[in-house]
FIKOLZA-1660 file (N, C-alpha, C; in steps of 0.1 Angstrom, whole numbers, plus 5000, padded with zeros to 4 digits):
% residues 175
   i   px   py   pz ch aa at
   1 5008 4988 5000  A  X  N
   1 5000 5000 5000  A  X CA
   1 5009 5012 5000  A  X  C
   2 5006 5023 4994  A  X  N
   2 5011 5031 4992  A  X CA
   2 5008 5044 5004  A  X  C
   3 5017 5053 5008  A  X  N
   3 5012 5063 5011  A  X CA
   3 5006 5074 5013  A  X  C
   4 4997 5078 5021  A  X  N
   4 4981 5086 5015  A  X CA
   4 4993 5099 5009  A  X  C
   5 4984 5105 4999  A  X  N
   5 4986 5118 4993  A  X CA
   5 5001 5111 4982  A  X  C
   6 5004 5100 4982  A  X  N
   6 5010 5095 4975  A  X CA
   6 5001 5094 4954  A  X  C
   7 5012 5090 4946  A  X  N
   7 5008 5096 4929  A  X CA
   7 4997 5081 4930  A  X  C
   8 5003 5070 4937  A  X  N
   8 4994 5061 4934  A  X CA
   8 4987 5055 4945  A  X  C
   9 4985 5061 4953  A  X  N
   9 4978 5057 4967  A  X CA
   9 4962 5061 4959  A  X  C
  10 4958 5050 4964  A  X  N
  10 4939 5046 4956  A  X CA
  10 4935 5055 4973  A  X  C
  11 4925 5063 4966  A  X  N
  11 4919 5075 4975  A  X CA
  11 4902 5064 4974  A  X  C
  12 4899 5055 4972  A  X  N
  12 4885 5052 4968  A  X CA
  12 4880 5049 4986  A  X  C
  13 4890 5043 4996  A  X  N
  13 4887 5039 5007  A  X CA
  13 4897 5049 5012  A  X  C
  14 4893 5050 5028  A  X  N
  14 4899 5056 5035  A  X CA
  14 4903 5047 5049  A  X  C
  15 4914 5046 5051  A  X  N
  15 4914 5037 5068  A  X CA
  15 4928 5047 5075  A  X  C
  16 4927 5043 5090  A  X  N
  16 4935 5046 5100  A  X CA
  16 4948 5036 5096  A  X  C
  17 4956 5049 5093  A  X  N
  17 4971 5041 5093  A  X CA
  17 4977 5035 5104  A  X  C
  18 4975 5040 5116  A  X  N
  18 4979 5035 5129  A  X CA
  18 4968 5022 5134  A  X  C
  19 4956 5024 5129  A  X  N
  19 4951 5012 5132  A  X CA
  19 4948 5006 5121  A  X  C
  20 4959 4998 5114  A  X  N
  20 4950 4988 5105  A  X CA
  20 4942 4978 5102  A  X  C
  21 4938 4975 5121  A  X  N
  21 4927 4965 5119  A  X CA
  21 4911 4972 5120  A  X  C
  22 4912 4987 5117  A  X  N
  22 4897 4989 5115  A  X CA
  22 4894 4991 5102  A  X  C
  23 4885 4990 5098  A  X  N
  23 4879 4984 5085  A  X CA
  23 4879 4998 5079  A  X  C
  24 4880 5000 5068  A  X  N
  24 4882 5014 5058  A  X CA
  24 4867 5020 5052  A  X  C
  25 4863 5031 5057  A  X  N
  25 4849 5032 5055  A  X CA
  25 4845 5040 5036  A  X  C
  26 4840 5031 5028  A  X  N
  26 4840 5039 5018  A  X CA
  26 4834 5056 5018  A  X  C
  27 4838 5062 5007  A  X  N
  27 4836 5074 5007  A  X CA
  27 4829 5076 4994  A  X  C
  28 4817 5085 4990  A  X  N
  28 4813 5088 4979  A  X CA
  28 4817 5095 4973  A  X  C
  29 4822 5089 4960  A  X  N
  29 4828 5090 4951  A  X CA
  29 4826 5103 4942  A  X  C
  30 4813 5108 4944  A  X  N
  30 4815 5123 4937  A  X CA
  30 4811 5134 4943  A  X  C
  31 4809 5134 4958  A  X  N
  31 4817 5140 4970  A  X CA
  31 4830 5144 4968  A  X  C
  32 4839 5131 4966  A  X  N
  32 4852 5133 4966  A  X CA
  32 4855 5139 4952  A  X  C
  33 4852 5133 4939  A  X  N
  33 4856 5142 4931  A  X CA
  33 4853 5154 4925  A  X  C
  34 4844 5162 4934  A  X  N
  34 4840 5173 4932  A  X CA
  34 4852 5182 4941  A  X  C
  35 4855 5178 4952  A  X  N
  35 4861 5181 4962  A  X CA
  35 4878 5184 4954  A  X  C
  36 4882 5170 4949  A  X  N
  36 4895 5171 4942  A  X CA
  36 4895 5181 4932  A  X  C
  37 4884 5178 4927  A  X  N
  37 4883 5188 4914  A  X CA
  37 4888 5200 4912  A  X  C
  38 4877 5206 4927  A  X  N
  38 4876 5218 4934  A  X CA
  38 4893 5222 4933  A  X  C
  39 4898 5213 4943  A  X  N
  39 4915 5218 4945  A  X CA
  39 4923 5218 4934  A  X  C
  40 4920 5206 4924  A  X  N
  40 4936 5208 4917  A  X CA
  40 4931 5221 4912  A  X  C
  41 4919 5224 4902  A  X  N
  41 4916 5235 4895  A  X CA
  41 4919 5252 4902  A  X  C
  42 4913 5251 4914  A  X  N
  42 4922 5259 4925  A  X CA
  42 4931 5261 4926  A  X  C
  43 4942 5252 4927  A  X  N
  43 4958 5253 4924  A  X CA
  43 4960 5262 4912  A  X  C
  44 4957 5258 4900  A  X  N
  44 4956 5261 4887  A  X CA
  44 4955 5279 4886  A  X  C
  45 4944 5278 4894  A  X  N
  45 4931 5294 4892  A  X CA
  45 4946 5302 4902  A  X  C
  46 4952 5298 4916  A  X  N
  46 4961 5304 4923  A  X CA
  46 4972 5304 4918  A  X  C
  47 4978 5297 4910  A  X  N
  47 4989 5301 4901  A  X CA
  47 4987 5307 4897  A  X  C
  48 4979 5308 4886  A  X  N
  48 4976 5320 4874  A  X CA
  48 4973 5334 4879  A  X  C
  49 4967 5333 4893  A  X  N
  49 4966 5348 4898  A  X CA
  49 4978 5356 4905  A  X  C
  50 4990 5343 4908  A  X  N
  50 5002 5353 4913  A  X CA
  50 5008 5353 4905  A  X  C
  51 5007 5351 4892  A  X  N
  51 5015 5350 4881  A  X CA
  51 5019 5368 4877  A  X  C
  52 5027 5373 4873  A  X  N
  52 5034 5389 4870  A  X CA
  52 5026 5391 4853  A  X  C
  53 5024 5378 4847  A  X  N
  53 5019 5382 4831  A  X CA
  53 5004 5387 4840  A  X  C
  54 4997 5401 4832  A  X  N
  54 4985 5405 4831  A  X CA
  54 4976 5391 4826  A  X  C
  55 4977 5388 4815  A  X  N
  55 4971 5379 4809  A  X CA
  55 4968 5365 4817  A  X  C
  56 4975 5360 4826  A  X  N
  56 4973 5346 4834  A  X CA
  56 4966 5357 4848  A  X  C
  57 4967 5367 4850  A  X  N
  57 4960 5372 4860  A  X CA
  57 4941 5373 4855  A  X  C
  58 4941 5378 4846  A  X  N
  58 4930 5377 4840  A  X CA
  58 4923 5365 4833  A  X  C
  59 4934 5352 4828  A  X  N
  59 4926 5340 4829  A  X CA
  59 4924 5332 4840  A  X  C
  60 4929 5338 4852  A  X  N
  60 4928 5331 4868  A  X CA
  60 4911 5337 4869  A  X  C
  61 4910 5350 4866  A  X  N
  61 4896 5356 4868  A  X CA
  61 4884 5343 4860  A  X  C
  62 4890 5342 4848  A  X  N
  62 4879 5342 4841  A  X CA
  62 4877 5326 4841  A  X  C
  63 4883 5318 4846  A  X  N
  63 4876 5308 4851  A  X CA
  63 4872 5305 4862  A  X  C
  64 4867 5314 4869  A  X  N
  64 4860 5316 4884  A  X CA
  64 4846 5317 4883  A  X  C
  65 4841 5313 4868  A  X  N
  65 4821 5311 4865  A  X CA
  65 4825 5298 4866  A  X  C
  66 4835 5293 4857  A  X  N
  66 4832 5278 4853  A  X CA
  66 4835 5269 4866  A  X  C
  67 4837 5272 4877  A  X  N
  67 4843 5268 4887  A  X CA
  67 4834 5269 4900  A  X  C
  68 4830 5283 4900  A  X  N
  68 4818 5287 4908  A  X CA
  68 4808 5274 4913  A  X  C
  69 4805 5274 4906  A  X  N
  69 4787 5267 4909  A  X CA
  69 4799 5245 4911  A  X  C
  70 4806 5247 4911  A  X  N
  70 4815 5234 4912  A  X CA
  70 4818 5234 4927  A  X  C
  71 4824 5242 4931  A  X  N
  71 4828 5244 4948  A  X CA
  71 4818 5245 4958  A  X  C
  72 4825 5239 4968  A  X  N
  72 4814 5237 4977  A  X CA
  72 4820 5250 4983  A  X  C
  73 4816 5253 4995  A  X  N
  73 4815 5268 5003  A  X CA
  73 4830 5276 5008  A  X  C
  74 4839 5265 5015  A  X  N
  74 4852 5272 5014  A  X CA
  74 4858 5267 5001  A  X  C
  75 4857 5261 4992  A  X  N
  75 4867 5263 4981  A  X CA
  75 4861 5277 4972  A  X  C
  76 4846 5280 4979  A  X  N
  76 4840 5292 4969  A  X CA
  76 4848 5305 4977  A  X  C
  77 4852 5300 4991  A  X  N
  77 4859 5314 4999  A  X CA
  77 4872 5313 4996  A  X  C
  78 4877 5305 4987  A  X  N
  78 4892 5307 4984  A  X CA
  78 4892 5316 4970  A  X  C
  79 4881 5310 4960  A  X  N
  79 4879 5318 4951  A  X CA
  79 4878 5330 4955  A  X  C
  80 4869 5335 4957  A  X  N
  80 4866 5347 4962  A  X CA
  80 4875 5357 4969  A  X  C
  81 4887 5353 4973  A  X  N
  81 4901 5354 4972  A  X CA
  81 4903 5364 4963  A  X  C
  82 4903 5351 4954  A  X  N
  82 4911 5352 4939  A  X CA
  82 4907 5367 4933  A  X  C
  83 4889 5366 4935  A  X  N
  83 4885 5376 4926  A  X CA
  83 4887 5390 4931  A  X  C
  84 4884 5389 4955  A  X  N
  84 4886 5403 4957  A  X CA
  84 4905 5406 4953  A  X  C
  85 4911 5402 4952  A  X  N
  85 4924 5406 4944  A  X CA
  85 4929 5408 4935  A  X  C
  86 4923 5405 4922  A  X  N
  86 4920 5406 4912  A  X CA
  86 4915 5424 4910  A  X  C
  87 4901 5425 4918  A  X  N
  87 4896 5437 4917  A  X CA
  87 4904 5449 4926  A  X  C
  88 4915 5446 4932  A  X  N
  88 4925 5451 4938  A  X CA
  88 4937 5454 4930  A  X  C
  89 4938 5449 4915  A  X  N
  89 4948 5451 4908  A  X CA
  89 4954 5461 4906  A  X  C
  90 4966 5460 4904  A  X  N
  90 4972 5476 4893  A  X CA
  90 4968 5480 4879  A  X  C
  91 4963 5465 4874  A  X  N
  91 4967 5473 4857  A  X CA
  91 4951 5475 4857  A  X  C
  92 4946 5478 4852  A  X  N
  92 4932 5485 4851  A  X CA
  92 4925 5475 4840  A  X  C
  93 4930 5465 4831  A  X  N
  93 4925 5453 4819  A  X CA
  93 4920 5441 4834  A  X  C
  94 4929 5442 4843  A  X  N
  94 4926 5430 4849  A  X CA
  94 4910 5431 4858  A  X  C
  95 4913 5448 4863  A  X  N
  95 4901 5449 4875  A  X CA
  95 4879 5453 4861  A  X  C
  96 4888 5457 4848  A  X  N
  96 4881 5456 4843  A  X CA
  96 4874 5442 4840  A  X  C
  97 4884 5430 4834  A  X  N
  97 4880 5415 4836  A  X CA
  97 4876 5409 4846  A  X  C
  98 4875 5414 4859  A  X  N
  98 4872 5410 4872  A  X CA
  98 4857 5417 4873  A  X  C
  99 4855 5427 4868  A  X  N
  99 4840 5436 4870  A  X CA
  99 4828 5424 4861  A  X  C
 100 4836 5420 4850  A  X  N
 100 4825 5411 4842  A  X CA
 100 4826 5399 4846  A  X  C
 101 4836 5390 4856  A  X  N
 101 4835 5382 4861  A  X CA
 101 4823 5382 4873  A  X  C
 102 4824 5395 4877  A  X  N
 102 4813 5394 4887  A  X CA
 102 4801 5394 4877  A  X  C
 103 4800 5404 4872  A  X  N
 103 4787 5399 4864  A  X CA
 103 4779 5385 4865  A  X  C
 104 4786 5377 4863  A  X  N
 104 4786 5363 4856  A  X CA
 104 4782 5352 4867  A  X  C
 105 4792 5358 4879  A  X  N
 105 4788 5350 4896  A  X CA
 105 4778 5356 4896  A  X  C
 106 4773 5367 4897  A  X  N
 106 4758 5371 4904  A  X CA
 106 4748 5369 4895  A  X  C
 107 4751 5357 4885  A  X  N
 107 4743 5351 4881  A  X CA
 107 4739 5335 4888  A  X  C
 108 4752 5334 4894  A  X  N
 108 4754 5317 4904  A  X CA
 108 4750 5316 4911  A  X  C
 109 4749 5324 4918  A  X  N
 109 4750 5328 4936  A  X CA
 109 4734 5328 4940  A  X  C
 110 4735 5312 4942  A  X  N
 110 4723 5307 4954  A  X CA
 110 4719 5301 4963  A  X  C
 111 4734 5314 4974  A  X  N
 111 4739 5310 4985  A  X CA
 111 4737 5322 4990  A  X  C
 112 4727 5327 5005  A  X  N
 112 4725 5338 5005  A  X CA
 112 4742 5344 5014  A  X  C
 113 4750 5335 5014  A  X  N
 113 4764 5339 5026  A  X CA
 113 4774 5346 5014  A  X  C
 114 4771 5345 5006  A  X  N
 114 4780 5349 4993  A  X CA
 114 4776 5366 4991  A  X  C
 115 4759 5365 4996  A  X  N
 115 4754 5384 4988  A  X CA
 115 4765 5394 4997  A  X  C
 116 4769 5395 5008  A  X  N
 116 4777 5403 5015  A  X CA
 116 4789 5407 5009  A  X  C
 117 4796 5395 5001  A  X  N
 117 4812 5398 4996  A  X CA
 117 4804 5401 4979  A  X  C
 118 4794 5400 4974  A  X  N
 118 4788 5407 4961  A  X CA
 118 4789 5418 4962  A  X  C
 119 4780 5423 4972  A  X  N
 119 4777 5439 4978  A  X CA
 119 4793 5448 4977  A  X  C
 120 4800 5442 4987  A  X  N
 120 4809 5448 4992  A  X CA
 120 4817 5447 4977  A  X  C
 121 4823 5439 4968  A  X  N
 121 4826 5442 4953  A  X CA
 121 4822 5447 4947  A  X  C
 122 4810 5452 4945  A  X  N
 122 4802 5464 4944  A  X CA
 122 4807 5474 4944  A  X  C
 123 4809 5478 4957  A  X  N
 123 4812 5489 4966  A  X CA
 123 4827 5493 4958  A  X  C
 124 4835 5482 4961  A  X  N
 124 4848 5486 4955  A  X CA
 124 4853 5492 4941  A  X  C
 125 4841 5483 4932  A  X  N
 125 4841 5490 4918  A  X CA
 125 4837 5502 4916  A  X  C
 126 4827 5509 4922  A  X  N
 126 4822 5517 4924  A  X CA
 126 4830 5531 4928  A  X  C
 127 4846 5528 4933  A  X  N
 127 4852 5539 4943  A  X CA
 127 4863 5538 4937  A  X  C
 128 4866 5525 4924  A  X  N
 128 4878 5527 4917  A  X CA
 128 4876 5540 4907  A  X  C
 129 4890 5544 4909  A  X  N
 129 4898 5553 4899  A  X CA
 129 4895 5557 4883  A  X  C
 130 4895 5545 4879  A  X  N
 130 4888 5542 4865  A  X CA
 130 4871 5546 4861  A  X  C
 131 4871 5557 4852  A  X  N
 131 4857 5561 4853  A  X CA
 131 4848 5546 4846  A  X  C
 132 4857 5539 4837  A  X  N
 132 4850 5532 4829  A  X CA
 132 4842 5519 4837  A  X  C
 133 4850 5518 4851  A  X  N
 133 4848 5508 4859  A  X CA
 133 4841 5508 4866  A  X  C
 134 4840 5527 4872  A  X  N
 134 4828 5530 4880  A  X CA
 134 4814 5531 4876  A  X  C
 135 4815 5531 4860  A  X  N
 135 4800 5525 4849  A  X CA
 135 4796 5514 4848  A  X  C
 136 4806 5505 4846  A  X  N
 136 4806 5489 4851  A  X CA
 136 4798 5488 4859  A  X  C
 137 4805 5492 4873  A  X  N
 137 4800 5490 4889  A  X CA
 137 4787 5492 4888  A  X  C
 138 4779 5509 4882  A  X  N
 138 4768 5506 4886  A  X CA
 138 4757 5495 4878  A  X  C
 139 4760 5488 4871  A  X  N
 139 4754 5484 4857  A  X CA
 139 4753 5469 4867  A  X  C
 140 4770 5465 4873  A  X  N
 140 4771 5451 4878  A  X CA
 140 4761 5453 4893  A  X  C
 141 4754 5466 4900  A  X  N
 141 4746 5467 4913  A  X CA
 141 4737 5466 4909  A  X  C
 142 4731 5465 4897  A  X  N
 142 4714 5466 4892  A  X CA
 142 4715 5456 4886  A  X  C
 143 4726 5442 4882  A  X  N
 143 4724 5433 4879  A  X CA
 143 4725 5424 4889  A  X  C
 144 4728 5424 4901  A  X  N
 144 4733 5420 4911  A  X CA
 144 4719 5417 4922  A  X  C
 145 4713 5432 4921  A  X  N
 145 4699 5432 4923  A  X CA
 145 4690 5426 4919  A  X  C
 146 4692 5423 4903  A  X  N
 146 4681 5413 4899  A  X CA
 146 4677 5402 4903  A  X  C
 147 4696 5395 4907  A  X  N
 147 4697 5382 4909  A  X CA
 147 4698 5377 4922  A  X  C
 148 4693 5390 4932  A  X  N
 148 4692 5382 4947  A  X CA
 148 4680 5375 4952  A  X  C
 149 4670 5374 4944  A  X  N
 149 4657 5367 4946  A  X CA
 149 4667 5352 4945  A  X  C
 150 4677 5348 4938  A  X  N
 150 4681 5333 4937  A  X CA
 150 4689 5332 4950  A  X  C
 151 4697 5343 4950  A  X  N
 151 4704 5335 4968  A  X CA
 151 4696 5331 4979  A  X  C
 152 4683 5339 4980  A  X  N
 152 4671 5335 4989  A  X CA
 152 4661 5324 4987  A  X  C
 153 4658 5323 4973  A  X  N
 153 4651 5313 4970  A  X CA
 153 4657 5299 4968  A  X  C
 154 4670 5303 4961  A  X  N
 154 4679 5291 4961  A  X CA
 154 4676 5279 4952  A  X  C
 155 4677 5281 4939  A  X  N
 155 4669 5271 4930  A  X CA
 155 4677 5269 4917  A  X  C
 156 4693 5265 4925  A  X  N
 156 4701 5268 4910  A  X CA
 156 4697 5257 4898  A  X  C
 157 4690 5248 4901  A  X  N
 157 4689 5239 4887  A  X CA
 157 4679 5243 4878  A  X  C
 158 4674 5259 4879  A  X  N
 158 4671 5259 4864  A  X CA
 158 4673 5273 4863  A  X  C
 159 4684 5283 4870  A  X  N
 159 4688 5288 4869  A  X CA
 159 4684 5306 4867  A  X  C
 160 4692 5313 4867  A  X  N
 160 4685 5329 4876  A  X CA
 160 4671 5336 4867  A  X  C
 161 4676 5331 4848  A  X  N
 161 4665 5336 4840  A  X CA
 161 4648 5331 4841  A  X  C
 162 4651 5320 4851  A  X  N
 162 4632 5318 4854  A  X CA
 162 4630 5324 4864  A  X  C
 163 4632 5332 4870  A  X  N
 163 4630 5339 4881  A  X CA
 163 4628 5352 4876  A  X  C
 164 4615 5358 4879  A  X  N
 164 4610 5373 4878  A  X CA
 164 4621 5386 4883  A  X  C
 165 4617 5391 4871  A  X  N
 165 4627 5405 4863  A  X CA
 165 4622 5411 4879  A  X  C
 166 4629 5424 4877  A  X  N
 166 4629 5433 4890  A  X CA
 166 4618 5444 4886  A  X  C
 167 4605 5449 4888  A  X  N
 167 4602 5460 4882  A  X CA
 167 4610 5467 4875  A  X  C
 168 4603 5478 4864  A  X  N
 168 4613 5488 4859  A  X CA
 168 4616 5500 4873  A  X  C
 169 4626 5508 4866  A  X  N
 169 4628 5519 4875  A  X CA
 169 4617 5527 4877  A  X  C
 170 4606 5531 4864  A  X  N
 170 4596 5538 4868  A  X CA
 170 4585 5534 4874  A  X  C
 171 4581 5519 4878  A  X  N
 171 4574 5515 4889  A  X CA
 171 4574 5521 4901  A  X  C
 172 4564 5519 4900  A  X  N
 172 4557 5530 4919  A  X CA
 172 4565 5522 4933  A  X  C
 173 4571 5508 4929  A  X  N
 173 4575 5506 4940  A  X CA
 173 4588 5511 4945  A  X  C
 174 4599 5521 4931  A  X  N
 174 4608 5523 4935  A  X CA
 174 4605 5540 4941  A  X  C
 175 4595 5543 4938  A  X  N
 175 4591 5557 4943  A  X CA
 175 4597 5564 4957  A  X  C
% end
């Protein structure tokens, strides 16, 4: 038998190395590989974000949809990492790429523990330097808006577009 965390140590069972005579309790199998998934791709997304090329800084962003709705809740808080630093950038292409990345999560997000660090990304686009970003910002707070009936309701299998539009602006209820 090979060593856990070893290239060919079989992850399908799990047992006490110090006690080998208890019996190894299986583990569900796509539990686990959502979990693995979660990490190596992580790895991947964390490389590319401390990477000095602009360009792997911005493809660390932009696979943070396809990844999203994959993680379970701390691999979504590692992401989320990724992206408040991203939106912390210096070069202005990246925090731009990061504005439409949010876009795209506040389409995911039907988790109401996630709307706080939405908001607050908000907030930050909104107070960048960049006029083009602070247009962004308000475009990404009224889409953001649309899509919090899903963090409450919580119904990602058929996703944010069956869920009712937000009145227009000139409805009486924004009066």
């Amino acid at each position: 038998s090979y060593p856990r965390g070893c290239l060919f140590h079989n992850d399908n069972s799990i047992g006490d190395v110090d006690n080998p005579d208890e019996t190894p309790t299986r583990v569900d199998n796509s539990e686990r590989r959502k979990s693995h998934a979660g990490n190596r791709f992580l790895a991947v997304v964390h490389r590319l974000a401390a990477s000095r090329s602009t360009s792997a800084r911005i493809a660390a962003c932009s696979l943070s949809p396809v990844l999203w709705s994959n993680l379970d809740f701390p691999h979504q808080l590692q992401l989320r990492g990724v992206i408040t630093r991203a939106l912390h950038d210096v070069e202005v292409i990246v925090r731009k790429s990061t504005a439409t990345v949010l876009h795209e999560i506040a389409e995911l997000v039907f988790d109401p523990r996630a709307v706080p660090w939405l908001v607050l990304m908000c907030e930050r686009a909104m107070t960048d330097p960049e006029p083009q970003l602070r247009a962004a910002a308000m475009t990404l707070t009224w889409h953001l808006a649309e899509h919090l009936p899903n963090a409450f309701l919580g119904d990602a299998s058929k996703g944010s577009r069956s869920l009712r539009r937000l009145p227009p602006r000139t409805d009486p209820t924004f009066a």
